[in-house]
C-alpha positions in Angstrom: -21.2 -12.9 -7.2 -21.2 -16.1 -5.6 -22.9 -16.4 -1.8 -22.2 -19.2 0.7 -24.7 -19.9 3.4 -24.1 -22.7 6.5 -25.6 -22.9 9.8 -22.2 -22.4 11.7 -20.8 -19.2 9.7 -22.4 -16.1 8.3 -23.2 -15.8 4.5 -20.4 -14.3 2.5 -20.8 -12.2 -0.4 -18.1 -10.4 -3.1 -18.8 -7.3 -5.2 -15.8 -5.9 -7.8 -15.7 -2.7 -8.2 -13.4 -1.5 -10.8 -13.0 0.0 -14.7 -12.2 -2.9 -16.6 -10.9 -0.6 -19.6 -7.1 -0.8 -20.7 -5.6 1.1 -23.7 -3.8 -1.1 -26.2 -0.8 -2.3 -24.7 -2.2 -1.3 -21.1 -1.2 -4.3 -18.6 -2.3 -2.6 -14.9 -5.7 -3.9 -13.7 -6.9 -2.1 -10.3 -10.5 -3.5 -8.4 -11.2 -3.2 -5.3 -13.0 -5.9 -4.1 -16.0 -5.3 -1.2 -16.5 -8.8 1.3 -19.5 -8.6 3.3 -20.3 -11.5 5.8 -24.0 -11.3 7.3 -25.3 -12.9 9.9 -22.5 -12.9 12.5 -23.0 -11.9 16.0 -26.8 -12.9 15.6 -28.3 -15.5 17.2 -30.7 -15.7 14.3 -30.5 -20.0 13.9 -27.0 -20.2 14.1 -24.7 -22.4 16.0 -23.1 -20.5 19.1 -19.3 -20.7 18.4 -16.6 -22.0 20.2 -14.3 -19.2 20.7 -11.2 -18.6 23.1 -10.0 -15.0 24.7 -7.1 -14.2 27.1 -7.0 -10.9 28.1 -3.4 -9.6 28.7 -2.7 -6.5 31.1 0.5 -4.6 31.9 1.4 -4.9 35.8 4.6 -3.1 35.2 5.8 -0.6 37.8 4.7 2.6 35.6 1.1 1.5 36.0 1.2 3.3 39.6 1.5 6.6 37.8 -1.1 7.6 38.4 -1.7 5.0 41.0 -5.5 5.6 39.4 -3.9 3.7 36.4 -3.8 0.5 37.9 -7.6 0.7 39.1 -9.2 1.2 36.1 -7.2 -1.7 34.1 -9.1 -3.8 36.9 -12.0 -2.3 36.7 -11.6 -2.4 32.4 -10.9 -6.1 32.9 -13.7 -7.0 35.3 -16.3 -5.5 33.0 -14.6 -7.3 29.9 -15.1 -10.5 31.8 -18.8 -9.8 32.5 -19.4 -9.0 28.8 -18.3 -12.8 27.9 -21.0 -15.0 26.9 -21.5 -18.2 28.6 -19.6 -21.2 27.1 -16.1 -19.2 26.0 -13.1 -20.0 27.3 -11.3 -17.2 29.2 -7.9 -16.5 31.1 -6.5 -13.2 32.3 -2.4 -12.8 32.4 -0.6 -10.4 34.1 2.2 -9.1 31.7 5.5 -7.9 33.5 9.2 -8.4 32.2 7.9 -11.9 32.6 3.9 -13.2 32.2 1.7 -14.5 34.9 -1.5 -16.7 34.7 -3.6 -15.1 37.1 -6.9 -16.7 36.2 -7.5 -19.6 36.5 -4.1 -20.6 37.3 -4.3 -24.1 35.6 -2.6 -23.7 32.4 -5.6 -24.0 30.2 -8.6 -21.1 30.1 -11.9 -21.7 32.4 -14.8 -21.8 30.5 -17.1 -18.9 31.2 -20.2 -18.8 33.7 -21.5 -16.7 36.5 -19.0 -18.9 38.6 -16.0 -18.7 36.8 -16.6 -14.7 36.3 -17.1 -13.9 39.5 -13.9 -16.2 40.8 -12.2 -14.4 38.0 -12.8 -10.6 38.9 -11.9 -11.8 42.8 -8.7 -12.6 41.4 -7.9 -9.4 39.5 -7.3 -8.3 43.0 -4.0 -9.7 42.5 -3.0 -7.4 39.8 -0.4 -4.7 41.2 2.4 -2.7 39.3 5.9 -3.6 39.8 8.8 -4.8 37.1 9.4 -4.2 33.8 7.2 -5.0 30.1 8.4 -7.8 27.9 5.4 -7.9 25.5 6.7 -11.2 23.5 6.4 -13.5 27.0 2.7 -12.2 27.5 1.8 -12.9 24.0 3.5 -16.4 24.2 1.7 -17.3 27.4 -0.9 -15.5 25.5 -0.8 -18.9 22.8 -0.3 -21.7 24.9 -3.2 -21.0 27.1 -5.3 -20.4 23.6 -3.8 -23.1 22.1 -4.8 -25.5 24.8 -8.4 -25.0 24.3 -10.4 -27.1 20.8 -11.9 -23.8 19.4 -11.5 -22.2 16.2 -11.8 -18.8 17.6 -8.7 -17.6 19.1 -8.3 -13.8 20.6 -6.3 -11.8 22.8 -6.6 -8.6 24.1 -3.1 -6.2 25.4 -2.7 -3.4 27.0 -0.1 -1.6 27.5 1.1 1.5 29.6 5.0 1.6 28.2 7.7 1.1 26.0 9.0 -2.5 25.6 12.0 -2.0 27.8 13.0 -5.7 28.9 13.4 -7.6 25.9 14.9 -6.8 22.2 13.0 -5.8 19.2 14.1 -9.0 17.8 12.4 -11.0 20.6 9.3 -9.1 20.3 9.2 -10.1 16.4 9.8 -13.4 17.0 7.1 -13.6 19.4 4.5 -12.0 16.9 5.8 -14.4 13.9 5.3 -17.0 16.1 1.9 -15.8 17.3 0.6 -14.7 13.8 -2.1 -17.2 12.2 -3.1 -18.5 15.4 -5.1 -15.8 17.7 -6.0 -12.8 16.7 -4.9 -9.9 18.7 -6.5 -6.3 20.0 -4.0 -3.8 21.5 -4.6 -1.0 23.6 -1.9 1.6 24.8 -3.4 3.6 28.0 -1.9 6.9 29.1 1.4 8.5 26.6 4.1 7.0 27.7 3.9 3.8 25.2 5.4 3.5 22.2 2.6 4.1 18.7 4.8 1.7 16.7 4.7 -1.4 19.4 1.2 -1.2 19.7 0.3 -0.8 16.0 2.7 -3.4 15.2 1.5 -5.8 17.6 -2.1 -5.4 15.9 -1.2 -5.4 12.1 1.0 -8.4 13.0 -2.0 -10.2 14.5 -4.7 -9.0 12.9 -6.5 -6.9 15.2 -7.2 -3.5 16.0 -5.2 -0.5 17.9 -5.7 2.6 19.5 -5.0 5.0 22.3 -6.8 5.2 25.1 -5.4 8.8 26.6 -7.1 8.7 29.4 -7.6 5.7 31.9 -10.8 6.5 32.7 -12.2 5.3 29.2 -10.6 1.6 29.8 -13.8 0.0 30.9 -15.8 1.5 27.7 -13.3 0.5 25.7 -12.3 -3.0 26.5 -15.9 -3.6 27.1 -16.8 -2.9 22.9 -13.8 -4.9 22.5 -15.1 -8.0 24.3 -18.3 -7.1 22.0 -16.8 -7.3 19.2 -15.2 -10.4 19.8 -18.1 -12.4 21.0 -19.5 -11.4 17.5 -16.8 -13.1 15.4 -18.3 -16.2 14.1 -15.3 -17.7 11.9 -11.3 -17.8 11.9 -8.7 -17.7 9.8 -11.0 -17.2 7.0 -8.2 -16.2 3.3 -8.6 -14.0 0.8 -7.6 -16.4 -2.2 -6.4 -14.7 -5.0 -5.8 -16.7 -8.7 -4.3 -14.9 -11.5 -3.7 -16.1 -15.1 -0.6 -17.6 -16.7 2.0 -14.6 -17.3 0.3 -12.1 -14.6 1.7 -11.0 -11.9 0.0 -9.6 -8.5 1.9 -6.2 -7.3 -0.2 -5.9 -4.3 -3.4 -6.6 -2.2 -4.5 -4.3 0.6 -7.1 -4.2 3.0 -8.2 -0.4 2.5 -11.7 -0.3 4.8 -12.2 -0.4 7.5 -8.4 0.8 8.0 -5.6 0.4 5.5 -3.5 -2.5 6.1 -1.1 -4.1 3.5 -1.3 -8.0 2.8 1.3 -8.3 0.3 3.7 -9.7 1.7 1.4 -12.1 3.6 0.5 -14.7 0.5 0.7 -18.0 0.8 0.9 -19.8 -2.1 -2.8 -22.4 -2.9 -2.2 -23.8 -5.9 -1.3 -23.0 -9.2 -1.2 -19.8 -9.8 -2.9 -19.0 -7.0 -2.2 -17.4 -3.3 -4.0 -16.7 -0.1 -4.2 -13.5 1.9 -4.8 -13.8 5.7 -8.3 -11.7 7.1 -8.6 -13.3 10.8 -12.2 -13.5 11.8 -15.1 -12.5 10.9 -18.6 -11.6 12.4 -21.1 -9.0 11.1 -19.1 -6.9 9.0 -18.1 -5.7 5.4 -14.4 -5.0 4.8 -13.2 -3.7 1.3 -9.5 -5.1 -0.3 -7.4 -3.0 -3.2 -6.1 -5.2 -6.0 -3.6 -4.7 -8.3 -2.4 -7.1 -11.2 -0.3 -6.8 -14.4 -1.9 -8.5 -16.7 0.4 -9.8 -20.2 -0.5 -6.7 -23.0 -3.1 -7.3 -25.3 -4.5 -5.7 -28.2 -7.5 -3.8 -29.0 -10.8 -5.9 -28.7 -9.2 -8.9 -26.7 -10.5 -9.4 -22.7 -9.4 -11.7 -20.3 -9.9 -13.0 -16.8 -7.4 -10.5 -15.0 -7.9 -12.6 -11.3 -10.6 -14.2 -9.3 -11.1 -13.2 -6.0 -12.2 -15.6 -3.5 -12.9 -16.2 0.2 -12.2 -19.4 1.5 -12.1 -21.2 4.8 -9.6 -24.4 5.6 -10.8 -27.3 6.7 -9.5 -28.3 10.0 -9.3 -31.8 9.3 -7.0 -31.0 6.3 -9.2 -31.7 3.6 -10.5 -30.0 0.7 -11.0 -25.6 1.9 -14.3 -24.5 1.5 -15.3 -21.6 -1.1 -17.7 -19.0 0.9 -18.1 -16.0 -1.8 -16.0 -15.1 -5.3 -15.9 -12.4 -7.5 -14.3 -11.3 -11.1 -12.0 -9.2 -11.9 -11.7 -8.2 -15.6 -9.4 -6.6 -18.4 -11.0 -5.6 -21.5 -8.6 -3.8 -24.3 -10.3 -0.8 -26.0 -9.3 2.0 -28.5 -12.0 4.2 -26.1 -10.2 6.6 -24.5 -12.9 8.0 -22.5 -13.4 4.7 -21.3 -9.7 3.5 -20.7 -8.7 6.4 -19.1 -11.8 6.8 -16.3 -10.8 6.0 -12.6 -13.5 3.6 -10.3 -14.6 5.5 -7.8 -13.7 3.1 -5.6 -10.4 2.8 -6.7 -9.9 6.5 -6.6 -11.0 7.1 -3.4 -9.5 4.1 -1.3 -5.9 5.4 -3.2 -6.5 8.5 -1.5 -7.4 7.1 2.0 -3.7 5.0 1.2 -2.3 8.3 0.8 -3.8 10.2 3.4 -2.8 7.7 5.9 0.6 8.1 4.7 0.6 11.6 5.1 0.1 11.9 8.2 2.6 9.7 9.5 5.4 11.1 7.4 4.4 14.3 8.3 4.4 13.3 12.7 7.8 12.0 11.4 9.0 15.3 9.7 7.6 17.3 12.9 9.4 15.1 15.1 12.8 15.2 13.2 12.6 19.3 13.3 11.8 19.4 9.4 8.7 22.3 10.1 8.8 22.9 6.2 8.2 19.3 5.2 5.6 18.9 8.6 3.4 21.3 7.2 3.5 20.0 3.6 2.5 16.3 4.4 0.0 17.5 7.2 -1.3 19.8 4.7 -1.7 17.4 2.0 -3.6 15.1 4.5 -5.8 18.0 5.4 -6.6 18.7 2.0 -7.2 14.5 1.4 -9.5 14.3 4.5 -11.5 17.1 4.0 -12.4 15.5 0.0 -13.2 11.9 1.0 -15.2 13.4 3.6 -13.0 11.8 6.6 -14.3 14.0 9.2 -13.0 11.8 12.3 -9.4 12.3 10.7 -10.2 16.0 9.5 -10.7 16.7 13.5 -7.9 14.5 14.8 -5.8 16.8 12.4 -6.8 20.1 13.4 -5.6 19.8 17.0 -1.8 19.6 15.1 -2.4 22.3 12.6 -4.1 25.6 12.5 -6.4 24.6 9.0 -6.3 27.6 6.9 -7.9 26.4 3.9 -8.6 22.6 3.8 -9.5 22.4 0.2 -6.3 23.4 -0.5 -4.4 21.8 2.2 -2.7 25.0 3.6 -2.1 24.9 7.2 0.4 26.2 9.9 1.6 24.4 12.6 0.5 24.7 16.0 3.0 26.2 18.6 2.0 23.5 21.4 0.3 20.2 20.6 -0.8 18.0 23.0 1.2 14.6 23.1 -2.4 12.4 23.7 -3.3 14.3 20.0 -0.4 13.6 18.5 -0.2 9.9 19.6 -4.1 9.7 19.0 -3.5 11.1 15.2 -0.8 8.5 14.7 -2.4 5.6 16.2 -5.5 5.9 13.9 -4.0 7.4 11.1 -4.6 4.4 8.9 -8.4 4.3 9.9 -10.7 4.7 6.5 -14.3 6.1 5.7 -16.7 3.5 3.0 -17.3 5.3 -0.4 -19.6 7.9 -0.2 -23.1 5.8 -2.3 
């Protein structure tokens, strides 16, 4: 384990956790690899970063019902802005079927003081509901004003009341590829009238967080951890770098903690033999990544290096990246079959957490579609997968869907009447994880 310490990011550290045992012929190397970064959001001798946010918030017509709705999205945003630190560069955008800067108004973010937040909450008296929602044109607005500021920091923060009526799927995705790699992005859908898929979509594609907030009330405790969270992000655009030996092949690479997300199809090649994997930024915080590599066959008694696992951070001038943390992963061919045949922990555990979050969204699907038979099957199988790996948060998220007759066994009936907030708030965090029990 390597460890990287400078005065303007937090220390970086790798740990592999895998079983490095193949039968003869065996080629399929698992590891999941654990990055912890420590000292972010501390003040403890370090540099105070330079770091961007624009807060986006839906003024479309639907946020009059309730006209509460529209209140508490002010009052969410105002405490947001009072959680910024001094020094970081702000802007708040009012997101219709078309996006308005409605602080500061000069095409580039103010830079945060008592000043410059109280001028800012005066002017979120100008937020009031009326049009339609065309997320892509919020998040583009969203860029420019981040992408006039020099910081390395870049975030957004979206919420959303409804369905993206006034523009095309495609225009959404094209925003979001255009977006992606250059501000990270939280999203927020408040009430039940918005769409899970949007809002999750928007966050996997940006590489931020999502989740329901069911009840407007909770906005201001909400955006206010998410301003947090942000001010404690101490390095961008940080990449998981993977390099693999000559005739191996990586089948995937997925962030399993704190939720599942899959970086596959994300690489960018770095070199021979070697790829990155985006991560966004990073504060005080320990993330785990699955790993999977098919290795050429080898016979008994050989080993190899199967990939090394690195995190590295570009320079911004161009020039050479810098190596923060690395770890090993290994393949060792054995005629043991005790020991070629035993499952990491780790790896067992975060493939069930994969699986569970799978569950549960084909299982929504199959209730939605009618299917009651295949509902209960998948909703019982996630049942059965929370209540192992201990995932209590899920475990309760589940039983407002199904009556849980025995959850070690996964059998469960479902319920008559279910709650749409429930059902939305089960999807919506259906891919969030729980560490390996030590």
């Amino acid at each position: 384990m390597a460890r990287f310490s400078k005065s303007n990011v937090p220390r970086f550290s790798v740990d592999v956790y895998q079983n490095e045992f193949l039968p003869e012929g065996g080629r399929e190397v698992h590891a999941i690899a654990t990055v912890t970064a420590t000292g972010g959001g501390t003040t403890g001798g370090l540099a105070v970063p330079t770091a961007a946010v624009v807060i986006m918030v839906d003024c479309s017509g639907s946020m009059d019902y309730p006209p509460t709705k529209m209140r508490h999205a002010r009052e969410a945003t105002a405490a947001a802005i009072d959680t910024l630190r001094d020094g970081v560069a702000f802007a708040v955008v009012a997101g219709t079927h078309r996006a308005v800067e409605v602080f500061p108004g000069t095409g580039r973010p103010a830079v945060a003081d008592a000043s410059t937040r109280a001028r800012a909450k005066e002017a979120l008296r100008a937020l009031s509901p009326s049009g339609g929602t065309a997320i892509g044109t919020w998040l583009r607005l969203a860029d420019r004003l981040l992408a006039s500021t020099d910081v390395a920091i870049r975030h957004g923060i979206l919420l959303t009341d409804g369905r993206n009526e006034h523009e095309s799927p495609e225009d959404l995705r094209a925003a979001l590829a255009a977006c992606a790699g250059r501000f990270t992005c939280d999203a927020r859908g408040v009430g039940t009238d918005w769409e899970v898929a949007e809002v999750t979509g928007i966050a996997s594609a940006l590489l931020g967080s999502a989740d329901i907030v069911a009840d407007p009330a909770g906005l201001a405790a909400d955006f206010t951890g998410l301003m947090e969270a942000a001010m404690g992000k101490e390095v961008a655009d940080v990449a998981l770098r993977l390099w693999t030996p000559q005739g191996a092949q990586v089948r995937f690479v997925k962030q399993v903690a704190p939720t599942v997300e899959d970086l596959t199809g994300r690489r960018t090649e770095a070199g021979p033999r070697a790829g990155d994997y985006p991560t966004g930024s990073w504060g005080d915080e320990s993330r785990d990544y699955h790993i999977c590599v098919r290795v050429p066959a080898a016979g008994v008694g050989q080993e190899m290096l199967a990939a090394r696992v690195a995190l590295v951070l570009p320079d911004r001038d161009g020039g050479t990246p810098t190596t923060l943390a690395q770890g090993l992963v290994r393949a060792v061919w054995t005629d043991d079959l005790a020991a070629s045949t035993a499952i990491s922990p780790q790896v067992a555990h975060y493939t069930g957490q994969v699986e569970l979050a799978q569950a549960i969204q084909q299982g929504l699907q199959a209730r939605k579609a009618g299917d009651r038979d295949g509902a209960t099957a998948k909703l019982g199988r996630a049942v059965q997968l929370a209540d192992a790996s201990g995932n209590a948060d899920t475990a309760k998220l589940l039983s407002k869907v199904v009556d849980v007759v025995d959850a070690a066994t996964g059998t469960v009936r479902l319920k008559a009447k279910v709650a749409e907030a429930d059902e939305m708030t089960l999807e919506t965090r259906s891919t969030k994880t729980v560490r390996v029990k030590k």
